[in-house]
C-alpha positions as CSV (number, residue, x, y, z in Angstrom):
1,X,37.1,-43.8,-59.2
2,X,35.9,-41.3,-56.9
3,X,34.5,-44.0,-54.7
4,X,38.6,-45.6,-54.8
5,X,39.4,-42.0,-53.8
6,X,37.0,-41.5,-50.9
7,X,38.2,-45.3,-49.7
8,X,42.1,-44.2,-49.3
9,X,41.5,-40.6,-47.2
10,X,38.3,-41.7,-45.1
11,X,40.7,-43.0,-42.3
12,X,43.4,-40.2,-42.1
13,X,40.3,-37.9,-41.8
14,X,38.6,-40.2,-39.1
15,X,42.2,-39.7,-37.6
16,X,41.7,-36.1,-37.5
17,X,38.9,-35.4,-35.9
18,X,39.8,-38.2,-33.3
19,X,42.9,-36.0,-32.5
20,X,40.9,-33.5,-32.1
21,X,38.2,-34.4,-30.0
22,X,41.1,-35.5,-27.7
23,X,43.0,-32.3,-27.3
24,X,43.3,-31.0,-24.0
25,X,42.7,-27.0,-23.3
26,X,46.3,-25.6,-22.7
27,X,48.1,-21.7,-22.7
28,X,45.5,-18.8,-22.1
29,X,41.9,-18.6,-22.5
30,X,42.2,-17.0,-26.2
31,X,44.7,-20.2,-27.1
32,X,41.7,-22.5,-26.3
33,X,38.7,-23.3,-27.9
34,X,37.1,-24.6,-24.7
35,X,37.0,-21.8,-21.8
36,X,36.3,-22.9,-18.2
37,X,34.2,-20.8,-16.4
38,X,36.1,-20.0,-13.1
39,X,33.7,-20.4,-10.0
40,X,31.9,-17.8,-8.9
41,X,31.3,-16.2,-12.6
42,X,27.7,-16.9,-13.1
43,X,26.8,-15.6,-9.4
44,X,22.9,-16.0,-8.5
45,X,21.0,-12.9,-7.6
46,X,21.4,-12.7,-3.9
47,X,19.1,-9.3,-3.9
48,X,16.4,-9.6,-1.6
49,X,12.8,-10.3,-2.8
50,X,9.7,-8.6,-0.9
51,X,5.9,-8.7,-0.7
52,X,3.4,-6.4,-0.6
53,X,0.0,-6.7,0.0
54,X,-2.2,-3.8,1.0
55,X,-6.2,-3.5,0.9
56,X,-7.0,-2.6,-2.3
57,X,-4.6,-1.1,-5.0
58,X,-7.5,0.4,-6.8
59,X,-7.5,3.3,-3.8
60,X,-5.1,5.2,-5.7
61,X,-3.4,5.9,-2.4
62,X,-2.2,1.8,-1.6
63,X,-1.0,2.4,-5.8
64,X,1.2,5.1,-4.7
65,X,2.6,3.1,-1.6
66,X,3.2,0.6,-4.0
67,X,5.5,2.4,-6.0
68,X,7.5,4.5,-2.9
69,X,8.2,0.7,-1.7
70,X,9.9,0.2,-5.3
71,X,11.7,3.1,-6.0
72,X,13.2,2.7,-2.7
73,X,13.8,-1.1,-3.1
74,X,15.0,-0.8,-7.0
75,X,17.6,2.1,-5.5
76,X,19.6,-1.2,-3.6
77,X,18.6,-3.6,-6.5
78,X,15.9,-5.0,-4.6
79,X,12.4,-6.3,-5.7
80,X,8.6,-6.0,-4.9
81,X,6.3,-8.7,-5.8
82,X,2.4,-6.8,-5.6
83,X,-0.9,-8.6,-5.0
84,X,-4.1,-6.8,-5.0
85,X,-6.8,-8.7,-2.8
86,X,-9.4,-5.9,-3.6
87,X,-10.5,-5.8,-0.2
88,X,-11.3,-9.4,0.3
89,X,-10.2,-10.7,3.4
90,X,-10.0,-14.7,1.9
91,X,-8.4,-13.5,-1.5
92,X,-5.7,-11.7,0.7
93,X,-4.8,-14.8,2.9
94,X,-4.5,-16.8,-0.2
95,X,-2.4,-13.8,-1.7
96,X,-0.1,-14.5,1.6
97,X,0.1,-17.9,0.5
98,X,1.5,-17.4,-2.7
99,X,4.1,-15.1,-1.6
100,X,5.3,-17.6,0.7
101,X,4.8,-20.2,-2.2
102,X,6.8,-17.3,-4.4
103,X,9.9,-17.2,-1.7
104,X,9.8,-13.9,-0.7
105,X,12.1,-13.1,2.3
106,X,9.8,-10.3,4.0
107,X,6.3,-8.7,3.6
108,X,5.1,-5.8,3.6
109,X,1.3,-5.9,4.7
110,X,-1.6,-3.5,5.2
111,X,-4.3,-6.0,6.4
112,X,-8.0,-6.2,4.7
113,X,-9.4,-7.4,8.3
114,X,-6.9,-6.5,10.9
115,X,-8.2,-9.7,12.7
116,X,-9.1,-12.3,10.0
117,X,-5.4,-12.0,9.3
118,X,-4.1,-13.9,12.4
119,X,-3.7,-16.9,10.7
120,X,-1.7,-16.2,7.4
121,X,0.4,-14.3,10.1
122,X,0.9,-16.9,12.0
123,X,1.7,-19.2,8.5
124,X,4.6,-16.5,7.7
125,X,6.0,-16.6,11.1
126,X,6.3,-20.2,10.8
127,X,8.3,-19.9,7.5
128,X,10.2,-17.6,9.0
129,X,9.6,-14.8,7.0
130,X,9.3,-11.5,8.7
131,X,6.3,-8.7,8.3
132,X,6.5,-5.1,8.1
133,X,3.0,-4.0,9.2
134,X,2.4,-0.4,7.4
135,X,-0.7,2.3,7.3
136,X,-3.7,-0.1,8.8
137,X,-2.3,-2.1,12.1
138,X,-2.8,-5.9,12.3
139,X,-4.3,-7.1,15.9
140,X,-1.9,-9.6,16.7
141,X,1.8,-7.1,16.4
142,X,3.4,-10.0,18.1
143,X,3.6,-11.5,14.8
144,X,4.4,-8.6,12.8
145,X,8.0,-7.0,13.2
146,X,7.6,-3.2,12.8
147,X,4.6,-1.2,12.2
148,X,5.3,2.3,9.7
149,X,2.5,4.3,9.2
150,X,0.3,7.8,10.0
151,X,-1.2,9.1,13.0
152,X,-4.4,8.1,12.3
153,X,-6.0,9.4,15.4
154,X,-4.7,12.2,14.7
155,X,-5.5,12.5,10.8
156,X,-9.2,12.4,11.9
157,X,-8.4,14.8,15.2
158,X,-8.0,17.4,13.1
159,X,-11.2,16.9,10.6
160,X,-12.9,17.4,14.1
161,X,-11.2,20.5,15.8
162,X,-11.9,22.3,12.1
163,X,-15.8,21.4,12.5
164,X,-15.8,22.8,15.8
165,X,-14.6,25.7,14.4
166,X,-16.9,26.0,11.3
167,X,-20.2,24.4,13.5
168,X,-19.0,26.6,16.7
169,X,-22.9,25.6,18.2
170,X,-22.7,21.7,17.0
171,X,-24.8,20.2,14.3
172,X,-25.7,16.9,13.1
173,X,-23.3,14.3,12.0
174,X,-23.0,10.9,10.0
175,X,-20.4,8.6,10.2
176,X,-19.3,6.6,7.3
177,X,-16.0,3.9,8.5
178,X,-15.1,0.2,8.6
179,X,-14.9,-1.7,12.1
180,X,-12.5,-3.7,10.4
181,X,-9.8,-1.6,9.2
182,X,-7.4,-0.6,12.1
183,X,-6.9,2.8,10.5
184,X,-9.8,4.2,10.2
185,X,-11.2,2.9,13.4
186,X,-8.6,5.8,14.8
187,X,-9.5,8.5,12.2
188,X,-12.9,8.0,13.6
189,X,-12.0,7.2,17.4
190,X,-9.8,11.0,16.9
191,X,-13.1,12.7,14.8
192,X,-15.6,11.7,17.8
193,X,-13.1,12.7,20.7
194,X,-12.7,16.5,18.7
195,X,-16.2,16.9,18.8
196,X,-16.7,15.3,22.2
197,X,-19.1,17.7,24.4
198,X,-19.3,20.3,21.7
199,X,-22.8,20.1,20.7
200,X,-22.9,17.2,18.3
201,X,-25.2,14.7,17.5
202,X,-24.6,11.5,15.9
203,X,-27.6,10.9,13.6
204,X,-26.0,7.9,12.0
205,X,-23.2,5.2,11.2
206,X,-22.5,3.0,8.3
207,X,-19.7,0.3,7.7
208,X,-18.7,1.1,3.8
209,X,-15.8,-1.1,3.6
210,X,-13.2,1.7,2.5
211,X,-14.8,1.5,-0.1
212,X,-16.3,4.6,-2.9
213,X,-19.5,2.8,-4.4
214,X,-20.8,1.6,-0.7
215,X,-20.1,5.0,0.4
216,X,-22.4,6.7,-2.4
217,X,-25.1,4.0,-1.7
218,X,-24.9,4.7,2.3
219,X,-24.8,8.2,2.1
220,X,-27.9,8.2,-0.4
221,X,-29.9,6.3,1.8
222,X,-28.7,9.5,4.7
223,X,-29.7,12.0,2.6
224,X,-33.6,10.9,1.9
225,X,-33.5,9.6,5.9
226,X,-32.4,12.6,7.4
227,X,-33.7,16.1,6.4
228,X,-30.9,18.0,8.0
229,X,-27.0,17.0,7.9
230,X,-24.5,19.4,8.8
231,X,-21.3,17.2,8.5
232,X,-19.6,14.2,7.1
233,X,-16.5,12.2,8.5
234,X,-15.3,9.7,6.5
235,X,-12.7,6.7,7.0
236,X,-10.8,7.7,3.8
237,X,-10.5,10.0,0.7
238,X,-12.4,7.3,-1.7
239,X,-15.6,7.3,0.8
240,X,-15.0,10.8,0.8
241,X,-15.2,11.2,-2.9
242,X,-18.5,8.4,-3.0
243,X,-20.1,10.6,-0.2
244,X,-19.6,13.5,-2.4
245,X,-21.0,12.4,-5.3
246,X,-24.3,11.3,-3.3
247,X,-25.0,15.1,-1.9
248,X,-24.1,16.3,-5.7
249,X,-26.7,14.4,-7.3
250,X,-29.0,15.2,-4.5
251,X,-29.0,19.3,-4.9
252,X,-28.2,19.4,-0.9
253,X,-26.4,22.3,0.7
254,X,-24.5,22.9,3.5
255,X,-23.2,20.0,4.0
256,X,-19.6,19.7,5.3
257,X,-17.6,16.2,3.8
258,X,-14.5,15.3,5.2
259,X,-11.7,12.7,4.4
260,X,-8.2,11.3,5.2
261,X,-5.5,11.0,2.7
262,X,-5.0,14.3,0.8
263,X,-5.1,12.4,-2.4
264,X,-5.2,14.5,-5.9
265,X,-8.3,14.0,-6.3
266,X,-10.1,15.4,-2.9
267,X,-7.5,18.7,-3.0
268,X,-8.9,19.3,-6.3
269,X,-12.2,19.5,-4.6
270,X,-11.3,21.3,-2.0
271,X,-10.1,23.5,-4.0
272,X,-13.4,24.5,-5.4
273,X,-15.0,27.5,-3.7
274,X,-18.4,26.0,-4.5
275,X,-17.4,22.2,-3.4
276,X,-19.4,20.4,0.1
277,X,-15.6,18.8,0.5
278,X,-14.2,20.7,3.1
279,X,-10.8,19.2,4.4
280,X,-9.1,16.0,4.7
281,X,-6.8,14.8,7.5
282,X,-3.9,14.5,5.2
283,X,-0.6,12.0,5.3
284,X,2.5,11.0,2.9
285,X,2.1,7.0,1.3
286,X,5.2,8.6,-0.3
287,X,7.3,8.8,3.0
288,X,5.4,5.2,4.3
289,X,6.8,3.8,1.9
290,X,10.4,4.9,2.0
291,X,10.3,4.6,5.8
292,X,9.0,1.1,5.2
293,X,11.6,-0.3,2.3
294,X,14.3,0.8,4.5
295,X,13.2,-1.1,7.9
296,X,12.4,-3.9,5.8
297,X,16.0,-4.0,4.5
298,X,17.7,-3.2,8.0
299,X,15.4,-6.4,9.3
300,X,16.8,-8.7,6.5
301,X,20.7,-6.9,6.9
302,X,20.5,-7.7,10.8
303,X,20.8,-4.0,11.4
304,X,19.0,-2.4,13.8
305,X,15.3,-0.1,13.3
306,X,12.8,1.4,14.9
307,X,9.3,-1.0,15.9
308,X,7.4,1.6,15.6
309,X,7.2,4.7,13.4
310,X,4.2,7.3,12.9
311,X,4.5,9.5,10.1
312,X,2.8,13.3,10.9
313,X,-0.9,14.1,9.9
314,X,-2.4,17.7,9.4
315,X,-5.5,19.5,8.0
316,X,-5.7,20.4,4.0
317,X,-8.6,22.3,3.7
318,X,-9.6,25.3,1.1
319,X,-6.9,27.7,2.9
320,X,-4.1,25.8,2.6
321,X,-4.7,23.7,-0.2
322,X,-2.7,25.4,-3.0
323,X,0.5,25.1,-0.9
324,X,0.0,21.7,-1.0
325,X,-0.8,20.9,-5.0
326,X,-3.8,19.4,-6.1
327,X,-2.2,17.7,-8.9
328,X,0.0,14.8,-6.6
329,X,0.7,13.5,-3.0
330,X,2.5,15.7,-0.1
């Protein structure tokens, strides 16, 4: 029986749903069960996509570069894609690479090797994908668009003019910098020019890669070599900090350490009666930044900006440093 009944309404229902798989969409959107989506609804992020790639974001100061480039990009809905190449020239090309790979429309770059570069600079010019050189200068600024950063010369100028003052009769210096770093080739071109015809003798140079660990080793190696050292200059704040940690273990005195950044952790120093780090040629990643994100964003908007911009550097040493705050960046 039930089958008999089953039999007889099967069709009419078949007959329903055919109806109703044929209706057509009339009257408003809430009469419908079907709502087209009218073009344009579903837009696609048309926000801008950058790159950044600096030397090493374990230098707490390329970190803090990092994040003024997104807080300024994030204000206009814009965003930052990072690489770390930890100061390896080959990892950073490839790093270009995949940013291109990635589809980034500009990059922000601080070169590892300010030459070695050429080519992944060339590769982004040919994709048409424009570079915002910022802190450390690349050799070929043909193929960059702007250039933001600090006055490096400058930033080491001052680490020498405060020597003079503190060494009024000379002394005997090291050097600890990079030949291949832009940046600090300038901080120490500006230390050497300071001290030029003052009474100072270079005693002795080492290449430490930016880098805290080489610095410690290098400066070790000084400190059994030569029995009297009057002063430091190094490239940056994290060979400062590795040079430092060298004449601590070794029980020397009266040696003078400089530095450039004015990171948190070398104003703490200073700021320690008792402490061999005596001043750093200080600048602002936080304004590098900002200055940066916003020329990059003019350069993608077609509106106009400046090709060049140096950002002010000045002395933080153990009379000032208070003012400053030990506990962030200026």
């Amino acid at each position: 029986m039930k089958q008999k009944i089953f039999r007889m309404f099967f069709p009419a229902l078949l007959a329903c749903f055919m109806l109703a798989g044929c209706k057509k969409s009339v009257g408003t959107p809430e009469d419908n069960a079907i709502v087209e989506e009218e073009p344009g609804e579903e837009e696609e992020d048309t926000g801008y996509v950058f790159g950044y790639s600096c030397i090493d974001m374990d230098n707490p100061y390329f970190d803090t570069l990092r994040r003024s480039l997104e807080n300024t990009l994030g204000e206009n809905e814009y965003r930052l894609i990072s690489k770390n190449p930890g100061s390896d020239a080959q990892v950073q090309a490839a790093q270009l690479q995949e940013l291109m790979d990635e589809g980034v429309d500009a990059v922000f770059l601080c070169p590892v090797d300010w030459e070695a570069v050429t080519p992944a600079l060339e590769a982004l010019q040919e994709a048409g994908i424009p570079v915002i050189n910022i802190d450390t200068q690349v050799k070929e600024e043909s193929l960059t668009k702007a250039y933001i950063g600090s006055d490096n010369r400058n930033a080491g100028y001052v680490c020498g003019e405060d020597l003079k003052k503190r060494c009024p009769g000379g002394g005997k210096i090291l050097l600890l910098e990079c030949p291949s770093i832009n940046s600090i080739n300038e901080r120490i071109t500006g230390f050497e020019q300071a001290i030029a015809n003052a009474g100072f003798e270079v005693l002795d140079r080492a290449d430490v890669n930016g880098e805290k660990e080489k610095a410690k080793e290098a400066m070790g190696e000084f400190l059994e070599k030569y029995p009297k050292i009057d002063g430091v200059m190094c490239g940056n704040d994290q060979v400062a900090l590795g040079a430092l940690e060298a004449v601590k273990e070794s029980g020397r005195q009266g040696i003078r350490i400089y530095g450039v950044d004015g990171s948190p952790d070398v104003k703490q120093e200073i700021a320690k009666p008792d402490s061999p780090m005596t001043a750093t040629g200080a600048q602002s990643p936080i304004r590098i930044g900002k200055a940066a994100a916003e020329t990059g964003i003019a350069i993608l908007d077609g509106e106009k900006f400046e090709t060049t911009t140096y950002e002010d550097t000045f002395l933080i040493d153990k009379g000032n440093v208070e003012m400053y705050g030990t506990d962030g960046w200026q």
